[in-house]
VEXFI-725380 format. One record per residue (C-alpha): residue number from 1; x, y, z. Coordinates in pm, whole numbers, plus 50000, padded with zeros to 5 digits. Each point is the difference from the previous one (the first is absolute). Layout:
+-----+-------+-------+-------+
! seq !    px !    py !    pz !
+-----+-------+-------+-------+
! NUM !     X !     Y !     Z !
...
+-----+-------+-------+-------+
***
This chain:
+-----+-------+-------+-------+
! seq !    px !    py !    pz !
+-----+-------+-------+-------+
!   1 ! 14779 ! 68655 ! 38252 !
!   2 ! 50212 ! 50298 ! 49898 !
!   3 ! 50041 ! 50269 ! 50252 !
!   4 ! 49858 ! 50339 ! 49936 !
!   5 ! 50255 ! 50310 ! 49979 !
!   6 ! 49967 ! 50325 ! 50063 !
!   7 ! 50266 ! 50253 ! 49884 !
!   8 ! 50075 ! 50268 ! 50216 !
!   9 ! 50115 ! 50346 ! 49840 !
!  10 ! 50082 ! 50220 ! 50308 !
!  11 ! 50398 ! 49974 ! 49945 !
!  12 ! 50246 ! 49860 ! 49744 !
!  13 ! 50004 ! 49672 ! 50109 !
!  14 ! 49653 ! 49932 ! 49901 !
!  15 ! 49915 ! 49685 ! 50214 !
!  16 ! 49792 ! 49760 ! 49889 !
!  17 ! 49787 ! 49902 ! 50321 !
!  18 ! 49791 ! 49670 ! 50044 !
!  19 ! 49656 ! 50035 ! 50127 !
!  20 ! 50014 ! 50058 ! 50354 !
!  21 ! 50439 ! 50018 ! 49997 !
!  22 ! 50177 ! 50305 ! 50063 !
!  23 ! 50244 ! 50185 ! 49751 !
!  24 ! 50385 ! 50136 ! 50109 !
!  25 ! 49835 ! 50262 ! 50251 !
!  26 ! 49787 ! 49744 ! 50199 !
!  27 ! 49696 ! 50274 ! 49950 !
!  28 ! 49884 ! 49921 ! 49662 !
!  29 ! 49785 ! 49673 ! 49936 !
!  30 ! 49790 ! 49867 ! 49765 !
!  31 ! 49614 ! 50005 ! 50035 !
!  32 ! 49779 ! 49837 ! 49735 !
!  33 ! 50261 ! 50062 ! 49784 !
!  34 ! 50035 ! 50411 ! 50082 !
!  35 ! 50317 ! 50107 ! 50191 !
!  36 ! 49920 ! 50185 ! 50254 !
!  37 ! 50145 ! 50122 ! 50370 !
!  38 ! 49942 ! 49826 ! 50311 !
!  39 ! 50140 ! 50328 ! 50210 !
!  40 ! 49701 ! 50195 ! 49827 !
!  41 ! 49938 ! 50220 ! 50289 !
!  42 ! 50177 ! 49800 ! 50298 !
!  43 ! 50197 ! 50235 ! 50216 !
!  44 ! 50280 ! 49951 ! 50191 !
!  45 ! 50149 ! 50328 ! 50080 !
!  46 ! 49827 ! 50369 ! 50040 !
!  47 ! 50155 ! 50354 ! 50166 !
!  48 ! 49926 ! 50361 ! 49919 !
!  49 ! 50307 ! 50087 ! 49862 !
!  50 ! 50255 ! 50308 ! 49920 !
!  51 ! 49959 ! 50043 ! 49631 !
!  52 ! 50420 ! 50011 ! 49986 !
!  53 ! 50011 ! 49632 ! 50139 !
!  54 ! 49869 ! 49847 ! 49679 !
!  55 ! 50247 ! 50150 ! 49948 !
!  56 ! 49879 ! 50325 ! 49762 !
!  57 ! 50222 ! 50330 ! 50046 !
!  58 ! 49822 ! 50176 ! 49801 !
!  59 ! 49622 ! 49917 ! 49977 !
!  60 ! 49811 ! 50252 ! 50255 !
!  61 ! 50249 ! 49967 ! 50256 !
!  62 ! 49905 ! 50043 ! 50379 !
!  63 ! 49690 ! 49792 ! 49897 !
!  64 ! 49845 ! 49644 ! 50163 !
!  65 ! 49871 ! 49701 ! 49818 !
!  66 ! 49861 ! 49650 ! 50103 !
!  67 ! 50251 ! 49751 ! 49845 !
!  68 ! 49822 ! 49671 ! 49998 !
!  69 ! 50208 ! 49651 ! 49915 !
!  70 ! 49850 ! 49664 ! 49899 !
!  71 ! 50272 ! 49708 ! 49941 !
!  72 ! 50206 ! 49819 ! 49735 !
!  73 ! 50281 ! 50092 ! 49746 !
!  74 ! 50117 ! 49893 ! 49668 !
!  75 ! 50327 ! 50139 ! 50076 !
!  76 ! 50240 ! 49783 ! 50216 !
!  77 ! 50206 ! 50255 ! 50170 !
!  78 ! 50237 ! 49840 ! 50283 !
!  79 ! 50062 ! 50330 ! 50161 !
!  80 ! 49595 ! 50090 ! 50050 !
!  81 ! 49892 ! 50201 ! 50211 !
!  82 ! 49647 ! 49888 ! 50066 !
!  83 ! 50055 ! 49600 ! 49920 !
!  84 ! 49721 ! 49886 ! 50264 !
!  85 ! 49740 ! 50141 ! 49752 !
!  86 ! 50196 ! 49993 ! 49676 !
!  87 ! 50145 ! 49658 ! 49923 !
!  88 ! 50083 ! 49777 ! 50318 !
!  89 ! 49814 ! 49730 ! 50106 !
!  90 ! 49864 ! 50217 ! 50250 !
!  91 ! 49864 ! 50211 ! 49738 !
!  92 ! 49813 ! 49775 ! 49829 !
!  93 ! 49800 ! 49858 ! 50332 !
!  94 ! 49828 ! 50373 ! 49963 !
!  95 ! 49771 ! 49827 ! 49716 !
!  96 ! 49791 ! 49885 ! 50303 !
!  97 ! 50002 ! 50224 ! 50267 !
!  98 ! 50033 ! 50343 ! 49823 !
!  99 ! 49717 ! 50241 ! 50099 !
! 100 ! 49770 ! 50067 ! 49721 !
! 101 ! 49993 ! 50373 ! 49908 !
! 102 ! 49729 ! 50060 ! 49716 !
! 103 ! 50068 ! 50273 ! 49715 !
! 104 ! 49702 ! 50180 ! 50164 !
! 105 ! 50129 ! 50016 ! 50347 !
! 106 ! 50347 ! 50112 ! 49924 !
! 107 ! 49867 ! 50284 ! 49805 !
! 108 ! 49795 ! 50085 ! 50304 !
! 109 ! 50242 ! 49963 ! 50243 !
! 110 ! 50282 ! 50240 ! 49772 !
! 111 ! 49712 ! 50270 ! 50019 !
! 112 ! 49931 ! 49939 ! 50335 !
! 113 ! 50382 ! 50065 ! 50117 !
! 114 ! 49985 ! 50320 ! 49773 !
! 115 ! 49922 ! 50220 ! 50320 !
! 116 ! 50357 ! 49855 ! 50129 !
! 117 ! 50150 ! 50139 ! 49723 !
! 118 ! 49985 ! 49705 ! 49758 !
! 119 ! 50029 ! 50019 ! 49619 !
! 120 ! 49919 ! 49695 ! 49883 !
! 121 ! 50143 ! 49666 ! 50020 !
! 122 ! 50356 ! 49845 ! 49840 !
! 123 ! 50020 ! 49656 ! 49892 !
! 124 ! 50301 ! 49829 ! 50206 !
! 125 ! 50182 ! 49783 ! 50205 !
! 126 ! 49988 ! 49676 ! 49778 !
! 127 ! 49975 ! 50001 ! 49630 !
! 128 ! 49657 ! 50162 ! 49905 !
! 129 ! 49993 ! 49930 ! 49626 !
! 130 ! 50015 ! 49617 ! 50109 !
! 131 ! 49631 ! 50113 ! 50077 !
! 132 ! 49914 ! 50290 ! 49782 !
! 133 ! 49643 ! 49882 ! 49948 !
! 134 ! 49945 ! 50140 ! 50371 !
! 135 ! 50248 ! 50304 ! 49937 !
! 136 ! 49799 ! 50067 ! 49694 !
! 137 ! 49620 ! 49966 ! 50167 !
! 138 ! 50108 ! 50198 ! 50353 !
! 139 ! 50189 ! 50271 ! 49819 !
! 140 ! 49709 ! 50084 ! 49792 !
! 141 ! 49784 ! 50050 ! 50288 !
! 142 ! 50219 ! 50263 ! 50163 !
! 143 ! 50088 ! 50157 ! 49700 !
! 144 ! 49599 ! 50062 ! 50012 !
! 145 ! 50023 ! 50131 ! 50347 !
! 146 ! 50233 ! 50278 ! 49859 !
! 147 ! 50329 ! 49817 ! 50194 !
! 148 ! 50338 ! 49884 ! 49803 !
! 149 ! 50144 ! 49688 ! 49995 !
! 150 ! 50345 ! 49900 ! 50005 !
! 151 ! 50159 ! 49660 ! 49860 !
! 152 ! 50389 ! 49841 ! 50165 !
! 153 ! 50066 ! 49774 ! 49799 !
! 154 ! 50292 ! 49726 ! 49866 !
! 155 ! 49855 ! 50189 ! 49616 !
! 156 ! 50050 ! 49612 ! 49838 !
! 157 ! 49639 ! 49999 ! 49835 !
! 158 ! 49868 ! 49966 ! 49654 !
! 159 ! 49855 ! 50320 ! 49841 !
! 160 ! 49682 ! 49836 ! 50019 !
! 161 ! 49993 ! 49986 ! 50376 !
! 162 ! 50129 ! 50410 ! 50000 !
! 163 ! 49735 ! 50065 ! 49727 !
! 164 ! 49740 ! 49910 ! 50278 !
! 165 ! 50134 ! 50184 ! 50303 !
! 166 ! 50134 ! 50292 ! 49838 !
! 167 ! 49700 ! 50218 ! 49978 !
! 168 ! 49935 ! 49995 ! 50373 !
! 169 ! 50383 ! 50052 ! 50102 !
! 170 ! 50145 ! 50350 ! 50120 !
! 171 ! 50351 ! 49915 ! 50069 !
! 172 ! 50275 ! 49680 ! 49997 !
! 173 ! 50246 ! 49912 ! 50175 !
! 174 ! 50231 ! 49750 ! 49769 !
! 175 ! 50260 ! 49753 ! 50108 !
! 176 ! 50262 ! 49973 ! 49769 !
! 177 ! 50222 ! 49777 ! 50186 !
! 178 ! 50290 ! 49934 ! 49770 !
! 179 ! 50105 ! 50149 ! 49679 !
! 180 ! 50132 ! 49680 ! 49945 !
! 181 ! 49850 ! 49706 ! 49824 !
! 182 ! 50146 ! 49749 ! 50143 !
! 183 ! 49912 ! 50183 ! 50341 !
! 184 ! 49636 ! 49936 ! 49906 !
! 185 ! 50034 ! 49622 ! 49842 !
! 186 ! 50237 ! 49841 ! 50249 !
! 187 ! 49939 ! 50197 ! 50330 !
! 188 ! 49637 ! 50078 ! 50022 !
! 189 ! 49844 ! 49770 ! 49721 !
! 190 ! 49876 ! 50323 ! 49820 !
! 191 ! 50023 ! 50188 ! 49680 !
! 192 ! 50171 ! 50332 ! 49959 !
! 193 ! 49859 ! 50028 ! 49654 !
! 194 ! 49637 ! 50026 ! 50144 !
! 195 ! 50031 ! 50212 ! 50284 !
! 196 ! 50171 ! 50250 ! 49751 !
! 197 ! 49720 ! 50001 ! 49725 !
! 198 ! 49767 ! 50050 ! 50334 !
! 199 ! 50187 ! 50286 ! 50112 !
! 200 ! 50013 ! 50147 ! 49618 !
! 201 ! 49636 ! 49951 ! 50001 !
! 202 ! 49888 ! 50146 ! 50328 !
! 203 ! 50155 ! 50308 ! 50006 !
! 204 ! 49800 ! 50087 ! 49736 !
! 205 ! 49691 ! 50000 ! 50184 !
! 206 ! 50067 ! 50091 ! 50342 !
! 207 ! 50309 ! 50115 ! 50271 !
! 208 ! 50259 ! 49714 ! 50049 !
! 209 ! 50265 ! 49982 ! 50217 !
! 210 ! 50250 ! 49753 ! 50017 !
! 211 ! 50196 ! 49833 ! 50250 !
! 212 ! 50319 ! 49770 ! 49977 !
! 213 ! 50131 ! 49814 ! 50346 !
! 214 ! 50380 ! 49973 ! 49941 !
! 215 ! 50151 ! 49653 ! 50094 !
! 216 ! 50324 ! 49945 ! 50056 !
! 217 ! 50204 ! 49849 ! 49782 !
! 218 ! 49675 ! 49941 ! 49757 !
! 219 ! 49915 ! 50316 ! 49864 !
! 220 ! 50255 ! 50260 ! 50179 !
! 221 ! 50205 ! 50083 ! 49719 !
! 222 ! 50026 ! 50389 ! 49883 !
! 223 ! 49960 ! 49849 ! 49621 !
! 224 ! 49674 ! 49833 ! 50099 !
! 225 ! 49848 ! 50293 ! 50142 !
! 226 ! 50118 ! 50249 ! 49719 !
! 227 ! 49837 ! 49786 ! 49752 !
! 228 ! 49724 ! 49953 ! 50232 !
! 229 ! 49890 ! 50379 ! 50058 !
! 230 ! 50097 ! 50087 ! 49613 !
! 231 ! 49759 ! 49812 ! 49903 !
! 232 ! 49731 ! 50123 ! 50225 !
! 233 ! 50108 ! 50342 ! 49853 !
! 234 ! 49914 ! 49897 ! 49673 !
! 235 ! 49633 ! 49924 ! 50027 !
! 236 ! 49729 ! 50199 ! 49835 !
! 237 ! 49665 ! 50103 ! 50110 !
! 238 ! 49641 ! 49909 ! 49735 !
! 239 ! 50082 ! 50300 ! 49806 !
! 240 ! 50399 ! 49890 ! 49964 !
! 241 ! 50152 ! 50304 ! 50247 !
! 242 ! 50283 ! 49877 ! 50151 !
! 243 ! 49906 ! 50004 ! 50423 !
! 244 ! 50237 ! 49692 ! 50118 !
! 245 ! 50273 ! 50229 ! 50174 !
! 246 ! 49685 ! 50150 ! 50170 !
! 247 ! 49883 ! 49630 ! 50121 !
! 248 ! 50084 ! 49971 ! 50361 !
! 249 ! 50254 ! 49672 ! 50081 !
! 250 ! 50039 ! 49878 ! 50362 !
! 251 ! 50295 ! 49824 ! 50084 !
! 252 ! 49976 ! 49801 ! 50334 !
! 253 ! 50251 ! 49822 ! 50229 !
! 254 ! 49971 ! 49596 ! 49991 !
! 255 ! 49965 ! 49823 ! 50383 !
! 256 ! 50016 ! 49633 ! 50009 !
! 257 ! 49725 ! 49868 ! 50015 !
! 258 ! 49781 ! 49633 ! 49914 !
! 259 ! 50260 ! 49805 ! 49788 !
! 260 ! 50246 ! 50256 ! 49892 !
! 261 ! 50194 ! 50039 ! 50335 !
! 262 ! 50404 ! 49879 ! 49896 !
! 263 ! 50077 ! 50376 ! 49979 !
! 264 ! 50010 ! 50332 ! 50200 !
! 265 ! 49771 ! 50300 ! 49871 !
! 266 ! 50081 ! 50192 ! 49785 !
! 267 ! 50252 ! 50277 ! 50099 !
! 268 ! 49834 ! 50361 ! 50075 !
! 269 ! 50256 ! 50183 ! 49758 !
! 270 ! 49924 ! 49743 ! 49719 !
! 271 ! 49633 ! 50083 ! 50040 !
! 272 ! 50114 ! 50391 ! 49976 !
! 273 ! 50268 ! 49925 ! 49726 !
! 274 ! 49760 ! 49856 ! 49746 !
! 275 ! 49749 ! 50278 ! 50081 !
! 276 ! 50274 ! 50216 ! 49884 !
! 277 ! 50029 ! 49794 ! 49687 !
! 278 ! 49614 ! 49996 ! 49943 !
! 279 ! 50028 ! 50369 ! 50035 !
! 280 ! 50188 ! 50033 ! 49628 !
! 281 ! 49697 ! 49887 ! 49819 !
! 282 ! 49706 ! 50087 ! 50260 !
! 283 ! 49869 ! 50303 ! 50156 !
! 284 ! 49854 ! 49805 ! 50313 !
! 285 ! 50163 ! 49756 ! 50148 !
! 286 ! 49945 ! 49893 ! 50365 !
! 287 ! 50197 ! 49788 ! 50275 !
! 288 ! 49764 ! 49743 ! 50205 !
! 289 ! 50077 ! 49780 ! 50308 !
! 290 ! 50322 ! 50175 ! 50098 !
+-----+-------+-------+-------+
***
């Protein structure tokens, strides 16, 4: 008997899952032939927040927020940050003993923490569009309670998936890890080419800011980063103003870290030096981990 399939659309690899299997980010499976996420709503990380940790510069500043992670990737960084809930083996034991937070009580518990000086909640930590059905449903609800919500995100997801989330999201903060695309193929098993078109599309609709972690001897080069922030200075709001030397880019010092440890971090004045660089094309560009 023939197995059924179920195509997943959330990125550009499009896996097609077997009933009850589990595509590239270990999240998505196949149910009665319906893709849909087994992290719906499992939590494995949740702290009241600075707003600048996410990190946003320039999205009411001074402000708190709940950040709330779940687990799983379909990115396959070697340098992450969080790999015991993105894609280590570790992560994906979280299927099980995650704590179940519903849409409902999430909401609640943003509104709750608004007498602490919360604003809302920002989708973190692991990838959240491996899981946008539960970004999607929770967001909704505290849009209603008159609270913002904030997405972190990898940004390599199909319009469709940004199409659903969109309306409910204030502000972005955007990897764009490379500006290379063999960065992006070879490195982290990702595509440039989405994350851009995600990027083009969001900043349409909402604040983004973007962030680039500089690696050493991978994406370090004064060329890279030229190209890199021109391009960010080229993109156009819905009504086609130019606003990209307006969109904030963060540029952050690498540590080693999970698999990526055979070299040092990344020098202080490199950090500083490409800010410099950034600075020909952008108005705001900040220096993280340094």
């Amino acid at each position: 008997m023939k197995q059924t399939m179920a195509k997943c659309r959330v990125c550009y690899r499009q896996c097609e899952i077997e009933e009850g299997s589990l595509g590239f980010c270990k999240v998505r499976t196949a149910v009665n032939g319906e893709v849909v996420p087994v992290n719906y709503g499992k939590i494995t990380s949740i702290a009241l927040d600075p707003i600048e940790k996410k990190p946003l510069a320039r999205f009411m500043p001074g402000s708190k927020i709940i950040s709330v992670g779940s687990f799983g990737c379909n990115l396959r960084c070697p340098f992450c940050q969080n790999y015991e809930i993105s894609w280590s083996e570790q992560a994906y034991s979280f299927s099980e003993s995650a704590e179940y937070l519903s849409p409902e009580n999430l909401s609640e518990l943003a509104f709750e923490y608004k007498s602490k000086g919360n604003i809302g909640v920002a989708f973190t930590y692991n990838e959240p569009l491996v899981g946008y059905e539960y970004v999607r449903d929770a967001a909704r609800l505290i849009h209603e309670k008159g609270m913002v919500n904030v997405l972190v995100s990898n940004g390599m997801a199909d319009r469709q998936v940004l199409d659903e989330i969109i309306p409910y999201i204030d502000a972005m903060n955007i990897d764009l890890k490379s500006f290379s695309d063999s960065f992006y193929s070879d490195f982290i098993k990702g595509s440039r080419q989405m994350v851009m078109e995600f990027i083009e599309e969001a900043v349409k609709h909402c604040h983004v800011e973007i962030t680039t972690l500089i690696i050493p001897g991978e994406n370090d080069s004064d060329e890279e980063m030229r190209n890199l922030s021109s391009w960010i200075a080229s993109l156009k709001s819905a009504d086609g103003k130019n606003i990209g030397h307006e969109i904030p880019l963060h540029i952050s010092r690498f540590f080693p870290r999970f698999r990526l440890t055979d070299r040092e971090p990344t020098d202080v004045s490199q950090v500083y030096h490409l800010a410099d660089v950034a600075g020909e094309n952008l108005k705001y560009v900040y220096t993280g981990n340094c």
